[in-house]
C-alpha atoms as a printed R data frame, in Angstrom:
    type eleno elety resid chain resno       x      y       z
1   ATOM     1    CA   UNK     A     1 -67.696 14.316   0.189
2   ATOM     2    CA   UNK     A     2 -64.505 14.630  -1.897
3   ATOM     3    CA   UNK     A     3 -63.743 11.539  -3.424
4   ATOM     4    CA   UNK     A     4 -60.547 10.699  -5.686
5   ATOM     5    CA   UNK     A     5 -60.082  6.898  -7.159
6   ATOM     6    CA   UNK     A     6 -57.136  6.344  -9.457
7   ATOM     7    CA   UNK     A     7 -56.886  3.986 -11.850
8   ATOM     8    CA   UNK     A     8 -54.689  2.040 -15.096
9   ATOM     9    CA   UNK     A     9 -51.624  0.969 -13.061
10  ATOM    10    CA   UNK     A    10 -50.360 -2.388 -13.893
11  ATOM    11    CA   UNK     A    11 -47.249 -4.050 -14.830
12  ATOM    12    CA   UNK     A    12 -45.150 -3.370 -17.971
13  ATOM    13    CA   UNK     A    13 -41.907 -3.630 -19.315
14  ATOM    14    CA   UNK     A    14 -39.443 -1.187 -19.221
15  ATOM    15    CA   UNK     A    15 -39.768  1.350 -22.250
16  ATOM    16    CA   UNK     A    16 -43.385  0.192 -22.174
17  ATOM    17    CA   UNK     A    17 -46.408  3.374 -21.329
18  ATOM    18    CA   UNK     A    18 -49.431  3.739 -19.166
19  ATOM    19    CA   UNK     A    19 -51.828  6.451 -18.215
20  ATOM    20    CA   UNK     A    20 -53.217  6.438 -14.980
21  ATOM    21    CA   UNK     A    21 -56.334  8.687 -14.910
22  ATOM    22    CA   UNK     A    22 -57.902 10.024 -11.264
23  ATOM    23    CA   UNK     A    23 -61.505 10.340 -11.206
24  ATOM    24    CA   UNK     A    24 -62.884 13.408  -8.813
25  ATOM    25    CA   UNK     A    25 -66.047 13.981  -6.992
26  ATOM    26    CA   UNK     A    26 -67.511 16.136  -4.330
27  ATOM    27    CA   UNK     A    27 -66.059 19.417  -5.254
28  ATOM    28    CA   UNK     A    28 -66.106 21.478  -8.121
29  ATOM    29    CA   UNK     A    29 -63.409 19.907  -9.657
30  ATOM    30    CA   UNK     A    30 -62.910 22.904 -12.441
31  ATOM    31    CA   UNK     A    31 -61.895 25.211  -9.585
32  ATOM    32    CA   UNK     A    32 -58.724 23.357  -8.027
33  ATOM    33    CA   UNK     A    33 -55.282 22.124  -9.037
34  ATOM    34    CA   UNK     A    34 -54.537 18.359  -8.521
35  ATOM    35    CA   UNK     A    35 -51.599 16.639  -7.982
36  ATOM    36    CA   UNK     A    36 -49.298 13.199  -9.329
37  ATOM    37    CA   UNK     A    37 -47.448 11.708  -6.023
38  ATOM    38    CA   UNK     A    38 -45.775  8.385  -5.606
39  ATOM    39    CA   UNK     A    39 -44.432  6.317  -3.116
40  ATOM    40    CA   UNK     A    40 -42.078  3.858  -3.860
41  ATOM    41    CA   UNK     A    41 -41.206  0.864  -1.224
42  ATOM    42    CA   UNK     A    42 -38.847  2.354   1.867
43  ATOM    43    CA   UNK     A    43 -39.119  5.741   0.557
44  ATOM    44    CA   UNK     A    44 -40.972  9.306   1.348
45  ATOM    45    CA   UNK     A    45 -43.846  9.912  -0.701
46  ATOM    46    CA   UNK     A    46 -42.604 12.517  -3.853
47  ATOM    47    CA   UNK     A    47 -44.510 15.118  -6.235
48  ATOM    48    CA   UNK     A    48 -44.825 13.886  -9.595
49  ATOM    49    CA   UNK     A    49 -46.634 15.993 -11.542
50  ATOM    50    CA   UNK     A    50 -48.738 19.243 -10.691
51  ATOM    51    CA   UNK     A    51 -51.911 21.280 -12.808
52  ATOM    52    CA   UNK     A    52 -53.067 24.347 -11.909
53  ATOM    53    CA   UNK     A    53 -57.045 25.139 -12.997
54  ATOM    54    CA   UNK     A    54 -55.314 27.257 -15.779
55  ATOM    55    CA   UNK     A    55 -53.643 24.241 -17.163
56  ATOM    56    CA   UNK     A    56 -50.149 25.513 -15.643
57  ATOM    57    CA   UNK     A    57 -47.826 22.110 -15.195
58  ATOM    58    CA   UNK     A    58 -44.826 21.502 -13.182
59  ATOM    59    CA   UNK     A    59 -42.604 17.825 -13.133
60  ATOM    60    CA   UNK     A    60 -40.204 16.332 -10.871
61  ATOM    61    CA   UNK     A    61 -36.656 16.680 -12.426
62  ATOM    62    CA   UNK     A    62 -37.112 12.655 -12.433
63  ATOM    63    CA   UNK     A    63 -39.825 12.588 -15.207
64  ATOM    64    CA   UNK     A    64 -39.476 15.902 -17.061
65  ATOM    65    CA   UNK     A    65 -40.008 14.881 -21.053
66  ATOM    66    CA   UNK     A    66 -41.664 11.368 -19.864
67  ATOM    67    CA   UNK     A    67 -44.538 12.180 -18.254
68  ATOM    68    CA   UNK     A    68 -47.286 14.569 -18.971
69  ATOM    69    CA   UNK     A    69 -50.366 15.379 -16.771
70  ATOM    70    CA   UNK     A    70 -53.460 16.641 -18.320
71  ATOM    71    CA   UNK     A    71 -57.330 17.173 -16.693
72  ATOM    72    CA   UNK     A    72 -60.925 16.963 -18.609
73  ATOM    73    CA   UNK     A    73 -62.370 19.478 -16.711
74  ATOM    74    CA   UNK     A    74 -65.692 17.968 -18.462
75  ATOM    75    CA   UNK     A    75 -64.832 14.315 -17.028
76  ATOM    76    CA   UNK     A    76 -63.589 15.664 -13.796
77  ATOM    77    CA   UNK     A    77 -60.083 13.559 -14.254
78  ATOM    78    CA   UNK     A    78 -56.863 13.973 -13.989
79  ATOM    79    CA   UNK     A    79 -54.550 11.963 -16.279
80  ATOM    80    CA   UNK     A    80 -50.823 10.940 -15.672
81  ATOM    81    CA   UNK     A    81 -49.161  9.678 -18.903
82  ATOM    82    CA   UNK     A    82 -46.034  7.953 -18.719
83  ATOM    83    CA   UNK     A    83 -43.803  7.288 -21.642
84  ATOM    84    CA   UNK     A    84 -40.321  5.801 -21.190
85  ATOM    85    CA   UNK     A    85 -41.242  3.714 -18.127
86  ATOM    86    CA   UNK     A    86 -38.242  2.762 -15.808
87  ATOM    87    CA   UNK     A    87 -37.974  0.556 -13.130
88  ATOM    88    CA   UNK     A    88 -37.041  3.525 -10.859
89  ATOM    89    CA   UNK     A    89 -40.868  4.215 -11.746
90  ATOM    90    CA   UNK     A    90 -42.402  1.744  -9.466
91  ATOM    91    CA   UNK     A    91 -44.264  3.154  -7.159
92  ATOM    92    CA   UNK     A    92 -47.931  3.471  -5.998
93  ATOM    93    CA   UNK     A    93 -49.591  6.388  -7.675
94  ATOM    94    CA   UNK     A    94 -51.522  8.359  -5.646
95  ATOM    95    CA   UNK     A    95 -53.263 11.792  -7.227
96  ATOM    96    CA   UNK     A    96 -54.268 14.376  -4.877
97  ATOM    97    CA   UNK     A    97 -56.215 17.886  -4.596
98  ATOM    98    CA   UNK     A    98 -53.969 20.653  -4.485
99  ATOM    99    CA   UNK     A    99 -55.979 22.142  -1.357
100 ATOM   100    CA   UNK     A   100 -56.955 19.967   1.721
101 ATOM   101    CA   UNK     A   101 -55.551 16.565   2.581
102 ATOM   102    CA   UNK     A   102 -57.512 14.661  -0.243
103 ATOM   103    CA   UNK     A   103 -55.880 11.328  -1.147
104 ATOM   104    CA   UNK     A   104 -56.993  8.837  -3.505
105 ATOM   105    CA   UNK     A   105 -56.510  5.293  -2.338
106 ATOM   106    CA   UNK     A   106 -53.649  4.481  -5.262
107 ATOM   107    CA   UNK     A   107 -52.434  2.512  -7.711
108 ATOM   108    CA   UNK     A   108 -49.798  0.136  -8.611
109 ATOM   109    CA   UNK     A   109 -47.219  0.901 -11.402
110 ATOM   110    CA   UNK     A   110 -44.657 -1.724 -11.501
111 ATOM   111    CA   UNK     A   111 -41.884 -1.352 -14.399
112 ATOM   112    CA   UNK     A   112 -40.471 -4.729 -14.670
113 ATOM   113    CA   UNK     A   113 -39.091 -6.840 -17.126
């Protein structure tokens, strides 16, 4: 079954980086785009960060020139780099397949000082 488990949220400072990889399983992972969302306390779930299985990337107005999404097609993962963290960044990360209702279970970023 498709599986999706993110990881390498945490807590840092503002200005501070992390990179949150998603590992994938149960599908060929090669073949599909995948997907940055976050959900930040009281608010709608929002696109981060898309990749197309050509590589093609799209950002959120929000975190254009601070974030960058990448996959190892050889690892299946999907990687979420954030530079420039602000506290408007805290949120749970969740990464998702770009067909079918495939969710990962999260993780914590928290931008704090």
């Amino acid at each position: 079954q498709v599986q999706l488990v993110e990881s390498g949220g945490g807590l840092v400072q503002p200005g501070g980086s992390l990179r949150l990889s998603c590992a994938a399983s149960g599908f060929t992972f090669s073949a599909y785009g995948m997907r940055w969302y976050r959900q930040a306390p009281g608010k709608e779930r929002e696109l981060v960060a898309t990749i197309s299985s050509t590589r093609s990337t799209n950002y959120a107005d929000s975190v254009k020139g601070r974030f960058t999404i990448s996959r190892d097609n050889a690892k299946n993962t999907v990687y979420l780099q954030m530079n420039n963290l602000k506290r408007e960044d805290t949120a749970v990360y969740y990464c998702m397949r770009s067909v079918g209702s495939y969710w990962g279970q999260g993780t914590q970023v928290t931008v704090s000082s």
